[in-house]
C-alpha positions in Angstrom: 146.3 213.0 179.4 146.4 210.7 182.5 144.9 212.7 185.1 141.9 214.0 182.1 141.5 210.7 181.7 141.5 209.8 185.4 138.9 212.7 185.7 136.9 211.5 182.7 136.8 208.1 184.5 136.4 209.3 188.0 132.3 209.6 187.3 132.1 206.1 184.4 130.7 204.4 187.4 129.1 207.3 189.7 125.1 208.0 190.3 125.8 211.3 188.3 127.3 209.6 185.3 125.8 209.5 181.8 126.6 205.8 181.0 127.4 204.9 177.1 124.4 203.6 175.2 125.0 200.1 174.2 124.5 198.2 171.6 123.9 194.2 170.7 125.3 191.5 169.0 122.6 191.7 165.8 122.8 195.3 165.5 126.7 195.2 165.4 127.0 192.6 162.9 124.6 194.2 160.9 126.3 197.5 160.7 129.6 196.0 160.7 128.5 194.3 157.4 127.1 197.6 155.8 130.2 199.0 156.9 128.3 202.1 159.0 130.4 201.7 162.1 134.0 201.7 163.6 134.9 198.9 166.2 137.5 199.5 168.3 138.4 196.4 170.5 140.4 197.6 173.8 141.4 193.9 174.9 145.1 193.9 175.2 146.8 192.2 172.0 147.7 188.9 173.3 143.4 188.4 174.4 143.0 189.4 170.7 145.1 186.5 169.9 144.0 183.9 172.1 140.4 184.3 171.1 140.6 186.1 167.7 138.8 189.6 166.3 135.6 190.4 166.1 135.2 190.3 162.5 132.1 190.1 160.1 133.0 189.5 155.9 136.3 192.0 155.8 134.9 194.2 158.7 136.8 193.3 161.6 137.5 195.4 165.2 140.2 197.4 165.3 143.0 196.5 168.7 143.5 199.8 170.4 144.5 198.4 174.0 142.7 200.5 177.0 146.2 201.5 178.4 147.3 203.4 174.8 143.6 204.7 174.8 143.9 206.1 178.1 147.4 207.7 177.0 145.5 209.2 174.2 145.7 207.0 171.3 142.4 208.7 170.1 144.4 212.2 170.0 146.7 211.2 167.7 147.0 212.1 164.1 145.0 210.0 161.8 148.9 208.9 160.2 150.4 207.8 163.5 147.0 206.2 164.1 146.9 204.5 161.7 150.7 203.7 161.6 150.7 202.2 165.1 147.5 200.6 164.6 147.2 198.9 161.5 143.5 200.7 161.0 142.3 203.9 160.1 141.5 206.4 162.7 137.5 206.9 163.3 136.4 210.0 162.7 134.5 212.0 164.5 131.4 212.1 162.2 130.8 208.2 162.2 129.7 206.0 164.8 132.1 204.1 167.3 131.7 201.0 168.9 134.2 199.8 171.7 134.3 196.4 172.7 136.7 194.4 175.3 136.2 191.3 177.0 133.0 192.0 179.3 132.0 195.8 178.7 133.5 197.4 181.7 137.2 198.7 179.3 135.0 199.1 176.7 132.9 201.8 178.8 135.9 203.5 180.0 137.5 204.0 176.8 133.8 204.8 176.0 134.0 207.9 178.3 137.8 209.0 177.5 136.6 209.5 173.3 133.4 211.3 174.6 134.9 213.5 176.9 138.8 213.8 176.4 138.3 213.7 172.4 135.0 215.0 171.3 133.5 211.6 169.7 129.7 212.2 170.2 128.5 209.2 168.4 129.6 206.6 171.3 128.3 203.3 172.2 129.2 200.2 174.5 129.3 196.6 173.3 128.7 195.1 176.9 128.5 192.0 175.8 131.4 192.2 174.0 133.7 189.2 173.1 132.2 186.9 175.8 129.2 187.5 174.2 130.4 187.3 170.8 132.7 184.3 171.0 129.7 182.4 173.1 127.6 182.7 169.4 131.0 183.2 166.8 134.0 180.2 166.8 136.8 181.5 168.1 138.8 183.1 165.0 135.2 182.9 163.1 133.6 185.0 161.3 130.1 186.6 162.3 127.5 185.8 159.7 
């Protein structure tokens, strides 16, 4: 999966590139409280820590690190998925959201579940936990 990811990656930031729509803070909390939406947070564990999860009520982001995404984390089964990471696996009929620390991991892993696994319903939380932790306490809750 390396070099397909490479490949996917190759045109993330290029002219020719479809980027990944994005979406905002209000509109994530919101469907993170209706429960409409997977959030997959691809900061590496020990960011995750030091700031906390995104989390609104009992929704919270999902830690998938970018490395183990780009490894395929997205191809595995939804039992080892869920196994090595504590959530279930999203499928490929509801929407995804991946988050990181500024929006640039979260648009890579972005591009490996569009075109290494098939997710269609894609999109980008640039501001992602910058921008959430500059309106949420650290290890808060998003009203």
């Amino acid at each position: 999966l390396g070099a397909a990811a490479a490949r996917a990656l190759s045109g993330a930031g290029s002219a020719g590139a479809e980027p990944t729509p994005v979406i905002g803070f209000e509109d994530l909390v919101e469907r993170m409280r209706k429960g409409t939406v997977a959030v997959i947070d691809v900061r590496n564990e020990d960011e995750v820590r030091a700031s906390g999860a995104l989390m609104v009520g009992d929704a919270v982001a999902l830690t998938v690190p970018l490395p183990r995404v780009l490894e395929g984390a997205l191809g595995l089964s939804d039992e080892e998925f869920e196994l090595e990471f504590g959530g279930p696996k999203p499928s490929m009929q509801e929407p995804v959201v991946f988050s990181c620390r500024s929006g640039v991991r979260s648009e890579q892993a972005a591009q490996v579940a569009r075109h290494i696994h098939g997710y269609q319903d894609i999109l980008n939380y640039k501001g992602s936990a910058l921008d959430w932790f500059s309106r949420v306490e650290p290890h808060g809750k998003a009203e």
